[in-house]
C-alpha positions as CSV (number, residue, x, y, z in Angstrom):
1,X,-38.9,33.5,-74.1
2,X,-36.4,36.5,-74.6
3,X,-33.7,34.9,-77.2
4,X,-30.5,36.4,-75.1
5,X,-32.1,35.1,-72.4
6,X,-31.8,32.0,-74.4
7,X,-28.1,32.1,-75.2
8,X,-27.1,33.3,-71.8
9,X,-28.4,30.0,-70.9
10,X,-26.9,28.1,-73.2
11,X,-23.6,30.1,-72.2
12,X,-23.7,29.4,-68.7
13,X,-24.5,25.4,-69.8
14,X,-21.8,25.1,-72.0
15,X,-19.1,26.2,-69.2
16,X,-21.1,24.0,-66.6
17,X,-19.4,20.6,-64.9
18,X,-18.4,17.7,-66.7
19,X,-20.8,16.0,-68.9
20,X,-23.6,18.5,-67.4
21,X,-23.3,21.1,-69.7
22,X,-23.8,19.6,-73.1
23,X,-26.3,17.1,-71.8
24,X,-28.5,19.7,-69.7
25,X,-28.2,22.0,-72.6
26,X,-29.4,19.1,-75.4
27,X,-32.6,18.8,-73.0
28,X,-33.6,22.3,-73.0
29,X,-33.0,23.3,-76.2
30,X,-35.3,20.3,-77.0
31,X,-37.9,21.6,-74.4
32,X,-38.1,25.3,-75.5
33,X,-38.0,24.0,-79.5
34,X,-40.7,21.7,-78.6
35,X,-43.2,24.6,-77.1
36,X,-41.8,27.0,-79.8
37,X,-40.2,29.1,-77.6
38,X,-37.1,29.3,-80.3
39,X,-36.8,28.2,-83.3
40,X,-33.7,26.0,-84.3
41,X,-31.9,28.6,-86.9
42,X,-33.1,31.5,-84.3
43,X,-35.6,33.0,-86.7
44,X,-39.0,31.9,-87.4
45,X,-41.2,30.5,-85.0
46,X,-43.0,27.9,-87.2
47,X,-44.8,25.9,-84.5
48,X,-48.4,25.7,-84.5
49,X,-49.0,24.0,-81.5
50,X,-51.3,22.1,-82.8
51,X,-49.4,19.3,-83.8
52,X,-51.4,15.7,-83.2
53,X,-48.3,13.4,-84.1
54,X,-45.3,13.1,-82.3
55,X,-43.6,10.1,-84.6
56,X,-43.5,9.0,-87.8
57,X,-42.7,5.3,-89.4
58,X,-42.0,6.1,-93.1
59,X,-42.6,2.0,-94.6
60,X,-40.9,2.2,-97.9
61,X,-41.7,-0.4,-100.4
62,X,-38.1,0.2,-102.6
63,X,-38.4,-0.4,-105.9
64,X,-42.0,1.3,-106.5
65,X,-45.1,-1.1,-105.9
66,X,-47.5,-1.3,-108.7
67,X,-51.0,0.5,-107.8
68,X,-52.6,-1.7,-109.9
69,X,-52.3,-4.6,-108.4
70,X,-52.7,-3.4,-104.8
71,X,-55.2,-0.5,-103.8
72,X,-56.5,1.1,-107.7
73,X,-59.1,-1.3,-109.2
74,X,-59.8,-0.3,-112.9
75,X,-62.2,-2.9,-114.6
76,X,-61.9,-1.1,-117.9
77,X,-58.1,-2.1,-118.0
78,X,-59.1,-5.7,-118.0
79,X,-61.4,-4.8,-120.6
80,X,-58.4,-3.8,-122.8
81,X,-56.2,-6.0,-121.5
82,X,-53.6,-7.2,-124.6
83,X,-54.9,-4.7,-126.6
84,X,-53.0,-1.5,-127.8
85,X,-52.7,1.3,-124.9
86,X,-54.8,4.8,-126.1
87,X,-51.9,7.0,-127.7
88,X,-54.0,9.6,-125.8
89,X,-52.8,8.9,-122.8
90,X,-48.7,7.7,-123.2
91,X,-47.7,10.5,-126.3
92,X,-45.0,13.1,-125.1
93,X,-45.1,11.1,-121.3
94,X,-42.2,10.4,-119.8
95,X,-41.9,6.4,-119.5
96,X,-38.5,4.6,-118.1
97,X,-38.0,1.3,-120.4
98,X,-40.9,1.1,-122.7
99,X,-39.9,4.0,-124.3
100,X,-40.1,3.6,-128.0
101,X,-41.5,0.2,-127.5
102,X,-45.1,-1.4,-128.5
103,X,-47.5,-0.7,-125.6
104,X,-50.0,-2.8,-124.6
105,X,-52.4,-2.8,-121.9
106,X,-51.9,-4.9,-119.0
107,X,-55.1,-5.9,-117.6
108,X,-54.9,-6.7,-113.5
109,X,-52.7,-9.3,-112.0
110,X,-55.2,-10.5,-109.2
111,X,-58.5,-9.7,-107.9
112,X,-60.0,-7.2,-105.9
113,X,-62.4,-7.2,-102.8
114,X,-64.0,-4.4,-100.6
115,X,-63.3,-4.1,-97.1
116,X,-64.0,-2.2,-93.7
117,X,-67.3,0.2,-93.2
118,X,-66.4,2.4,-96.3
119,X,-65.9,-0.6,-98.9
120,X,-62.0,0.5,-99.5
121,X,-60.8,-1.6,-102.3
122,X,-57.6,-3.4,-101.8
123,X,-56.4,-6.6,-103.4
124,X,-55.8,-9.8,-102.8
125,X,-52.1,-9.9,-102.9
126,X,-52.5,-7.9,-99.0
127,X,-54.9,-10.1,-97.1
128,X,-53.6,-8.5,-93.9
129,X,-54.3,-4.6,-95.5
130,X,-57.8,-5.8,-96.2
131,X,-58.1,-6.3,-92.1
132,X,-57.1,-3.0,-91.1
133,X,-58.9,-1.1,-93.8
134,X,-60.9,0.8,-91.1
135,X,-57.6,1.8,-90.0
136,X,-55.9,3.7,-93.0
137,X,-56.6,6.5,-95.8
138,X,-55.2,5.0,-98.8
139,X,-53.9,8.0,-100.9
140,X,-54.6,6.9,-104.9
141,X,-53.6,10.0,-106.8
142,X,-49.8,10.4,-106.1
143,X,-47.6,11.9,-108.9
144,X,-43.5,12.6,-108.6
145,X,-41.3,14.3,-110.9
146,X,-38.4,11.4,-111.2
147,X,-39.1,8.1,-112.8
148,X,-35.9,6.1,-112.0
149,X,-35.1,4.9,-108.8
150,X,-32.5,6.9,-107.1
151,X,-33.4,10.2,-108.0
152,X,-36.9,9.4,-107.6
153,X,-35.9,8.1,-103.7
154,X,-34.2,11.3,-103.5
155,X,-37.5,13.4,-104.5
156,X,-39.4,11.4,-101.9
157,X,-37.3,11.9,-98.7
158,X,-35.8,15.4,-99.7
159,X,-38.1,16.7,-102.0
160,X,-35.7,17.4,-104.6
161,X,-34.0,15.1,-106.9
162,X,-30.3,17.4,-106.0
163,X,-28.5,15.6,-104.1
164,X,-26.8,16.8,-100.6
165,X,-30.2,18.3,-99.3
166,X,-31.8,17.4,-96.3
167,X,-34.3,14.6,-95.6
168,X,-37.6,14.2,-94.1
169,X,-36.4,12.7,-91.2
170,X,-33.4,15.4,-90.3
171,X,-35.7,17.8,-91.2
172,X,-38.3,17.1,-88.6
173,X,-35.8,16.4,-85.8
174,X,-34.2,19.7,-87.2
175,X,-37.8,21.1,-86.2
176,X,-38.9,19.4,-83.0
177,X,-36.0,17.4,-81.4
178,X,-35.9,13.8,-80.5
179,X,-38.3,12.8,-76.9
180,X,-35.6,9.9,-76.6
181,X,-32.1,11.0,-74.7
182,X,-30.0,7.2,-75.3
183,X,-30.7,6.8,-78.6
184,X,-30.7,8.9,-82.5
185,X,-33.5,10.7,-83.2
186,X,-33.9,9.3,-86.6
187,X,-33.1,5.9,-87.4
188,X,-33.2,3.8,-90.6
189,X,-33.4,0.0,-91.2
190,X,-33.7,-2.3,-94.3
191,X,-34.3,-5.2,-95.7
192,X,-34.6,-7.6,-98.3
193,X,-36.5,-9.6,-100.5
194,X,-38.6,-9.9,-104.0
195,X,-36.9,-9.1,-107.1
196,X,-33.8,-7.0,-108.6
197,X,-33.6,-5.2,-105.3
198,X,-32.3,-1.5,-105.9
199,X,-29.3,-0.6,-103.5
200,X,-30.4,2.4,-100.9
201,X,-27.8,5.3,-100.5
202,X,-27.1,6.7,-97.3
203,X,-27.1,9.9,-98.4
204,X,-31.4,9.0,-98.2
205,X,-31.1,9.5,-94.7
206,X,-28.5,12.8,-94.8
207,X,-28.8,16.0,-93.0
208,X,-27.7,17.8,-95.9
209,X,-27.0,21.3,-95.0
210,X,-28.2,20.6,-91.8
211,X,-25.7,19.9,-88.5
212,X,-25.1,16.4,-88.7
213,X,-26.3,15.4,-85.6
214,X,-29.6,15.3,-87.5
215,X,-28.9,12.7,-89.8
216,X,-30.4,9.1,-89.7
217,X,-28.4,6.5,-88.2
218,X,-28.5,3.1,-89.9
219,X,-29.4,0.3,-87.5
220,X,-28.3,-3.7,-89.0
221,X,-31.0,-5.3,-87.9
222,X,-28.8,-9.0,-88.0
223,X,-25.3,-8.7,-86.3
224,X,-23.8,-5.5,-85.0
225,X,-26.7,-3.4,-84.6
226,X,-24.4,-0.5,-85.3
227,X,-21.1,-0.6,-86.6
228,X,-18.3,0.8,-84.5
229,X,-20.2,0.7,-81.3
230,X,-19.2,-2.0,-79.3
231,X,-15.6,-1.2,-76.9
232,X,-12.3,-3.0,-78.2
233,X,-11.3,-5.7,-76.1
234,X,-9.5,-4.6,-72.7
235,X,-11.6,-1.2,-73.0
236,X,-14.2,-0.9,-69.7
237,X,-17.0,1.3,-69.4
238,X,-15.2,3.4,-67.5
239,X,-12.1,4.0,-69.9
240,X,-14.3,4.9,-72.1
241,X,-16.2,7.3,-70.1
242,X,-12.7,8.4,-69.2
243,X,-12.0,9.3,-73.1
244,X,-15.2,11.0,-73.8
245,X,-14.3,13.2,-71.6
246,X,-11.3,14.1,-72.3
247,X,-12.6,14.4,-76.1
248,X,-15.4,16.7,-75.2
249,X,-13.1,18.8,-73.2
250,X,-10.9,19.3,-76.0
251,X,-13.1,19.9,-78.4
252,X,-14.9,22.2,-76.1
253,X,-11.7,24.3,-75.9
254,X,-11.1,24.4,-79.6
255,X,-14.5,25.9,-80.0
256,X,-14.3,28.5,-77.8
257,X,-11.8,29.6,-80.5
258,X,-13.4,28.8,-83.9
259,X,-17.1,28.0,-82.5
260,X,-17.7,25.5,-85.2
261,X,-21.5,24.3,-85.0
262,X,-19.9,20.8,-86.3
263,X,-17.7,20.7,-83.4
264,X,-20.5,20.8,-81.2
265,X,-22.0,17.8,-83.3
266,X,-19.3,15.6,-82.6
267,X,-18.8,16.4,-78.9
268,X,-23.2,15.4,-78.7
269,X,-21.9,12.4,-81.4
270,X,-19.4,11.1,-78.7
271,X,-21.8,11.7,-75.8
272,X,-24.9,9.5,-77.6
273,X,-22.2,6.9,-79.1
274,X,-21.5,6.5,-75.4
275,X,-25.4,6.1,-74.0
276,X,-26.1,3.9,-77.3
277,X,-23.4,1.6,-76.3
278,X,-25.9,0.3,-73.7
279,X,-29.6,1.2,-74.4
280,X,-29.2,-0.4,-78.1
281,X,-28.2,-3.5,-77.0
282,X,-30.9,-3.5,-74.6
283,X,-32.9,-2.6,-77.7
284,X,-32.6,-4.8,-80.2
285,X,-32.5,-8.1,-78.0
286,X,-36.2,-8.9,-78.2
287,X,-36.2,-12.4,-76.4
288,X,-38.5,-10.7,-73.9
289,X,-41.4,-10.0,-76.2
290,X,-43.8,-12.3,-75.4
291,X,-44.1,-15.3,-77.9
292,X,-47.8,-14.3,-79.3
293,X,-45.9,-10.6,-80.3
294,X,-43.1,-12.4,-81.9
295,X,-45.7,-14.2,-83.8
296,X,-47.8,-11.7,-84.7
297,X,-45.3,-9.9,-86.4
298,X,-43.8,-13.3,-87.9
299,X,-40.4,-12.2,-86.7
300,X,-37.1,-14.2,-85.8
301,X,-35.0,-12.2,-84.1
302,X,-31.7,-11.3,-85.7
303,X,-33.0,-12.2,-88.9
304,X,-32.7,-9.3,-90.9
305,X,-36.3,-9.3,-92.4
306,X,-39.1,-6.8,-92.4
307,X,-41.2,-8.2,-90.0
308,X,-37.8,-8.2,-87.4
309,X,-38.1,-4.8,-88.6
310,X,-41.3,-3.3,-87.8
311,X,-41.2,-4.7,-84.0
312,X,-38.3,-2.7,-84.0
313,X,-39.6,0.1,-84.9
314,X,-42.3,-0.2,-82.5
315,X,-39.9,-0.6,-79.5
316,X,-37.7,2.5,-81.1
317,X,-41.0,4.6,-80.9
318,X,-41.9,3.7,-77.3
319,X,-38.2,5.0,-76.5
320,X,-38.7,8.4,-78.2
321,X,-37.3,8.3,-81.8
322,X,-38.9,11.1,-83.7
323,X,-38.9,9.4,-87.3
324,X,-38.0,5.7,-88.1
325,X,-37.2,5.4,-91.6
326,X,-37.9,1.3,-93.2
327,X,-36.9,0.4,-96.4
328,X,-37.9,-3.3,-97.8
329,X,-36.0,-3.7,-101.4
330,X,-37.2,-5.6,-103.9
331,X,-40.7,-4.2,-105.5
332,X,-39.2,-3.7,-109.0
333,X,-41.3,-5.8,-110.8
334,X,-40.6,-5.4,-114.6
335,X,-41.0,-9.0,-115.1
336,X,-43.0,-12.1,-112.7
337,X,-45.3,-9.4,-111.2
338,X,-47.5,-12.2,-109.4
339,X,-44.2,-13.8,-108.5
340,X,-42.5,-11.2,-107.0
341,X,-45.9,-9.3,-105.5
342,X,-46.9,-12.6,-103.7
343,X,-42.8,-12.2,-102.3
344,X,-42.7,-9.1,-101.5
345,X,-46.5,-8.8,-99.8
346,X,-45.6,-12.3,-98.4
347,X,-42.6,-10.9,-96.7
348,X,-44.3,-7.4,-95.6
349,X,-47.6,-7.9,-95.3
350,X,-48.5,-9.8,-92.2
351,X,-46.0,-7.3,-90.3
352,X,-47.3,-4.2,-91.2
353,X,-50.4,-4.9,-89.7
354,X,-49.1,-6.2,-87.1
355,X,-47.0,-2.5,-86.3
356,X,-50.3,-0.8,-87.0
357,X,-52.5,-3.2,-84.6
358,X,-49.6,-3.0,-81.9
359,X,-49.4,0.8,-81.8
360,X,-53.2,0.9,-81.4
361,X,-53.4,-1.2,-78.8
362,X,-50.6,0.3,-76.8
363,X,-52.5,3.4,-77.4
364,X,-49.4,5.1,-79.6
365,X,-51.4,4.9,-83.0
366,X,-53.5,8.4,-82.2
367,X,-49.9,10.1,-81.7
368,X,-47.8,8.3,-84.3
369,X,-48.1,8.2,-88.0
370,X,-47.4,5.5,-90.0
371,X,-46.7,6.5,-94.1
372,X,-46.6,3.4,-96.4
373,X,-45.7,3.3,-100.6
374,X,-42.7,3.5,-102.8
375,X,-40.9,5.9,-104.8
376,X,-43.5,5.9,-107.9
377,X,-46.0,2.8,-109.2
378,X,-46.2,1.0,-112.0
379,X,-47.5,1.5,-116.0
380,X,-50.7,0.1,-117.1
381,X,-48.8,-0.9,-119.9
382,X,-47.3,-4.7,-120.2
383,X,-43.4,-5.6,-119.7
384,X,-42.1,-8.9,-119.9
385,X,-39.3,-10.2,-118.3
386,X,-39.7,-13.6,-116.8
387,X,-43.6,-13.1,-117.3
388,X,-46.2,-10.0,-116.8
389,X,-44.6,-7.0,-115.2
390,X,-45.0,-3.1,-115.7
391,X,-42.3,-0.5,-116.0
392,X,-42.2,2.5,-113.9
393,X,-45.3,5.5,-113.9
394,X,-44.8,8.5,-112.0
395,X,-47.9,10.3,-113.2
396,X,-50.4,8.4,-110.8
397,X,-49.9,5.8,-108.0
398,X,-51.0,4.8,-104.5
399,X,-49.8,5.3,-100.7
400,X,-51.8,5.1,-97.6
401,X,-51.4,7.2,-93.7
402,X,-52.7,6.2,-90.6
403,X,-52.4,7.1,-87.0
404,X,-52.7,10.6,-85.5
405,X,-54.7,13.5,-87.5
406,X,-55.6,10.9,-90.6
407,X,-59.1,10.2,-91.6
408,X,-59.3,6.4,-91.0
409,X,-61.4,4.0,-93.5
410,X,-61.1,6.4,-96.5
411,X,-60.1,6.5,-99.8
412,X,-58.7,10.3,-101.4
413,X,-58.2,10.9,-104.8
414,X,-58.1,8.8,-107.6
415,X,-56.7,8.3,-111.3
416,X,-58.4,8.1,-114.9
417,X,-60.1,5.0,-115.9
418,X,-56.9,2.6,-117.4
419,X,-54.8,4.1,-113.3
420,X,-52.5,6.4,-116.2
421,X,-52.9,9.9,-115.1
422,X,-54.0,11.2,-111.5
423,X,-57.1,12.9,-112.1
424,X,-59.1,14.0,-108.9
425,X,-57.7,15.4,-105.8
426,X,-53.9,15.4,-107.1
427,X,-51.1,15.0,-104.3
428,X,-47.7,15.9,-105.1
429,X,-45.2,14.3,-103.3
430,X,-44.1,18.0,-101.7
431,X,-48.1,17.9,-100.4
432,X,-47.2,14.5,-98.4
433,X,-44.5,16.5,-96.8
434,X,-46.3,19.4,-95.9
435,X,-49.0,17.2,-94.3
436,X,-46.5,15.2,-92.6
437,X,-44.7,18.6,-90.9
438,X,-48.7,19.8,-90.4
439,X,-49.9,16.9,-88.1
440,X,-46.7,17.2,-86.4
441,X,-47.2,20.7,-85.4
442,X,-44.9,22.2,-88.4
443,X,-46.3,24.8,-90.7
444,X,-44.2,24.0,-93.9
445,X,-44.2,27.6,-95.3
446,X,-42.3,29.2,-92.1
447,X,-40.0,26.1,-91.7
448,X,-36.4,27.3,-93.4
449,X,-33.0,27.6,-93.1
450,X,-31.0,30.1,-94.8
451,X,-28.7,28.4,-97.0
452,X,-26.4,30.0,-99.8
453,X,-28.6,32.6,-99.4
454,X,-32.3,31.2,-100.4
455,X,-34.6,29.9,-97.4
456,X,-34.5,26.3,-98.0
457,X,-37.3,24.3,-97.0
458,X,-38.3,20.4,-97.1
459,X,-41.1,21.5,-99.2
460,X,-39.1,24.0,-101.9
461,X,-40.4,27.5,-102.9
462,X,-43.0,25.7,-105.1
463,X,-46.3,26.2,-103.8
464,X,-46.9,22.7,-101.4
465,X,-50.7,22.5,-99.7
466,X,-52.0,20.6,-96.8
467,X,-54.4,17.3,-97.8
468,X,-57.2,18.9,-95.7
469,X,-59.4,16.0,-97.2
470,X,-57.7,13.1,-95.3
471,X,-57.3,15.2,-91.9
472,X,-59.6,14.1,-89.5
């Protein structure tokens, strides 16, 4: 497509009868983004067409789950257990509260099995993992560059620890646009449970630099779904149609005059606010899922937990949301490790298989993909506060993908023999996102906006590379 083709279209849109203009518009700028035709920022076109993954559900375990105790069996750490830890591995290495401190080897906090055709290790504390380990590559040579917990979030879903910079999920609705017309494109939930849970800013889920129509929008999963949403009382559905309206045409007028991109985000802001006032009701009431779903995912509805969670997010990616961002906080386990594991796996578990077995039997699984870990693992090294725990390691831990693209049943990478240092097949947390933006049709290297005058990207200017071993 000819690009002033392009913006003679979106002129004559824009001009067009009430409430056609801006919604018509949204749709075909989606379209022609979608099949590459034009590129958001009117540059590049970084679409492969190739893309097998149209969603992604990003499971973060807050708090940074300990590797050692879920998917990285080491028997030589039990065979040091209590003993001092090898100075060869922990002098001039960045540790969080150890530092300066006696460090001792802590051996493994459960025990491990194999499971699935490929014998993929996984422990005990995630009897429902173990059932889909056919299903998923677990990932056990992740490093990150920030070892506390915020910036270390912000590393993960921006890939930066500056704030104010986009995340994943504005990022790739920046890139593709959302499929669902009633509802955000990107959506986040949370919830809680295990120990010393680590507040989550909303600036996790910011557009940054980006228009802010491409932020996440934070759905309370107990209570007001959104805040703000619901009419006063005395206000119909037609008053309020009335005053969209009237706001959009305003604001329509004012940016004929200083054509403001942000003025354009708030008249779309209005026109979803409006749509969500019905479809998300509709959406979170799940009292028609049948009674063997509801227990499946152990979920009460309105309760807040993960498991209420991750049937959400399955009914948010039949609807078309592009990325659906969960965050369960309480994984940081500095103290009562088998306590707070047997909480936290207790409480998220049972539901995440249940997401992943739902999705494949609906048939979404080959075009969705599912992203599971935390902001960094755990030290091999012993911390005690209210019993065994480990502090916080950046230099080697574990995730796991499944769904569309992913080599299912595998195991990539691994870390030396005490689960210190990531050794083989090394995957930087930029290389998750430029995997991520490849099996959704992105090419990471061409994907930039011009900011302050660099080409910003999700990936930096550092060089990030595709994990061609876990692509199927």
């Amino acid at each position: 497509m000819d690009l002033s083709q392009f913006q003679n279209r979106r002129s004559f849109l824009s001009q067009a009868g009430i409430g056609f203009g801006s919604a018509a518009l949204t749709g075909l700028m989606a379209r022609d983004i979608a099949n590459g035709a034009v590129s958001p920022s009117g540059d590049k076109p970084y679409l492969t067409g190739k893309g097998k993954v149209k969603r992604v559900i990003f499971l973060c375990m807050a708090g940074g789950p300990s590797h050692l105790e879920t998917f990285d069996y080491k028997p030589q750490l039990d065979e040091l257990n209590g003993k001092p830890m090898p100075e060869s591995f922990t002098k001039g290495q960045p540790i969080a509260q150890l530092q300066g401190q006696q460090l001792k080897v802590q051996g493994h906090l459960t025990k491990f099995g194999k499971y699935g055709k490929n014998g993929q290790v996984i422990s005990d504390f995630l009897p429902f993992h173990q059932k889909m380990a056919d299903d998923i590559c677990i990932v056990n040579s992740m490093v990150t560059e920030q070892i506390n917990h915020d910036p270390a979030h912000t590393f993960m879903n921006t890939g930066t620890a500056i704030s104010g910079r986009p995340s994943m999920g504005s990022w790739i609705n920046y890139g593709l646009g959302s499929e669902a017309d009633d509802l955000p494109g990107f959506v986040v939930m949370t919830s809680v449970g295990g120990r010393n849970p680590q507040p989550i800013a909303s600036r996790q889920w910011s557009a940054g630099f980006l228009p802010s129509r491409y932020q996440g929008v934070e759905f309370n999963s107990a209570g007001d779904p959104v805040h703000y949403l619901s009419n006063p009382k005395g206000v119909t559905g037609v008053q309020q149609r009335k005053l969209v309206e009237t706001i959009r045409r305003l604001d329509q007028r004012r940016n004929e005059v200083v054509d403001n991109p942000e003025i354009s985000t708030r008249i779309a802001a209005y026109e979803m606010a409006f749509k969500m006032q019905t479809s998300v009701p509709e959406l979170m009431d799940v009292s028609k899922e049948p009674k063997h779903v509801l227990e499946r995912y152990g979920a009460t509805p309105g309760d807040g937990s993960f498991a209420s969670n991750c049937l959400l997010a399955r009914r948010l990616a039949e609807r078309g949301v592009r990325f659906i961002h969960l965050y369960h906080r309480g994984w940081d386990h500095h103290g009562g490790l088998v306590k707070y594991m047997n909480t936290c796996c207790g409480l998220t578990d049972k539901p995440t298989w249940a997401l992943l077995t739902d999705l494949k039997e609906r048939g979404m699984l080959d075009d969705t993909l599912i992203v599971w870990g935390g902001e960094f693992g755990r030290t091999p090294m012993f911390q005690g506060k209210g019993g065994a725990g480990r502090d916080h390691h950046i230099k080697g831990f574990s995730m796991w993908m499944a769904g569309g693209g992913v080599k299912a049943g595998t195991t990539y990478g691994a870390t030396d023999e005490l689960g210190y240092n990531a050794v083989e097949d090394v995957v930087h947390v930029r290389d998750l996102h430029a995997t991520m933006l490849h099996l959704m049709g992105i090419e990471s290297g061409r994907f930039s906006v011009k900011h302050q005058g660099l080409d910003m990207r999700l990936t930096g200017v550092e060089t990030a590379k595709v994990i061609k071993g876990v692509l199927s």
